[in-house]
C-alpha positions in Angstrom: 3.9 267.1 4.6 1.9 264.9 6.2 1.8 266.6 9.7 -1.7 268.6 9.8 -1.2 272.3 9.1 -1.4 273.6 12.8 1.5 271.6 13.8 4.3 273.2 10.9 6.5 275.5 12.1 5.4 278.8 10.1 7.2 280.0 7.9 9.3 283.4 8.9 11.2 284.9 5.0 15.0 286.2 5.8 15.1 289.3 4.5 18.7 289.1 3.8 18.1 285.5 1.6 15.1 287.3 -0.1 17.1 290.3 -1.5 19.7 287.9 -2.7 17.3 285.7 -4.5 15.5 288.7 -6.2 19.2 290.0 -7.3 20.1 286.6 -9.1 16.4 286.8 -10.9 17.5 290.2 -11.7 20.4 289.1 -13.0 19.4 285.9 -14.8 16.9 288.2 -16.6 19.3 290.5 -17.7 21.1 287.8 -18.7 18.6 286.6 -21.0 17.6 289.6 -22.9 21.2 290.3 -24.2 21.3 286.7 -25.2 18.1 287.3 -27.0 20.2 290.7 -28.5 23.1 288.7 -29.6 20.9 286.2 -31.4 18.8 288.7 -33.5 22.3 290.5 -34.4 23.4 287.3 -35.1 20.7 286.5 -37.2 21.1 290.1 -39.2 24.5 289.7 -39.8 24.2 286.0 -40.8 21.2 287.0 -43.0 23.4 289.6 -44.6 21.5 292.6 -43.4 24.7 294.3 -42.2 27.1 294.0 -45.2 30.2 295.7 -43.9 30.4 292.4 -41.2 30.8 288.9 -42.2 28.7 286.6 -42.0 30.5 283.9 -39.9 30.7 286.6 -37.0 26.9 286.5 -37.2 27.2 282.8 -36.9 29.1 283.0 -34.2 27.1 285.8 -32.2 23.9 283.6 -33.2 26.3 280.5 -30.9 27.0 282.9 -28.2 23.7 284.4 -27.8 22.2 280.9 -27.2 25.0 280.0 -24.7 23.7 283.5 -22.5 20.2 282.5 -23.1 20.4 278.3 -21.9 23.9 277.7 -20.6 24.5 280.8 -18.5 21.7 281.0 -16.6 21.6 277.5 -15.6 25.2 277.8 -14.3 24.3 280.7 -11.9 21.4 279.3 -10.5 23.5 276.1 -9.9 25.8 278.1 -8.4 23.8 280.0 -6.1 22.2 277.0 -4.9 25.3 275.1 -4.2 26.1 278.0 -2.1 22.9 278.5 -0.1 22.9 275.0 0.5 27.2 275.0 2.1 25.5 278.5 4.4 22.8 275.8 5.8 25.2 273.7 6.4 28.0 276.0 7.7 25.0 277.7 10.1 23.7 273.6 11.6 27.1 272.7 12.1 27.8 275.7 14.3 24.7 274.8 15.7 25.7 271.5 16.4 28.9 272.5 17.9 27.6 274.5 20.3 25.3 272.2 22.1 26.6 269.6 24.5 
């Protein structure tokens, strides 16, 4: 960053990389909200509120709910990173290879 503005390449988005990025957001939101679901039905199960369950499902559903919402999320953004990052370096070997 410390080469004066006129002098970085621009930056050009792939269209291809941008549609896959908004897909995982898509997805990681989705995601999300059920965990969020899962931890209020939790909650009314745990809390009694639906009496023909019992109330160590709801403590479990509570566990699983926070696993979508924390866990989950992070695991796919890891692994869509992991792989963007083996495409970059799939595409400048390739590069590499074919110049002398």
């Amino acid at each position: 960053m410390s080469e004066p503005m006129d002098t970085q390449p621009e930056y050009i988005p792939d269209p291809e990389k941008e549609k896959q990025a908004k897909a995982v957001h898509i997805l990681i939101s989705i995601i999300r909200l059920l965990g969020v679901v899962l931890v209020m039905l939790g909650l009314a199960i745990a809390l009694d509120r639906l009496p023909p369950v019992p109330v160590p499902v709801g403590y479990v559903l509570i566990a699983l709910g926070l696993v979508q919402m924390w866990i989950a999320p992070m695991w796919i953004i890891r692994k869509y990173v992991q792989a963007r990052v083996a495409e970059e370096q799939i595409a400048k070997a390739a590069q590499a290879g074919e110049q002398p």
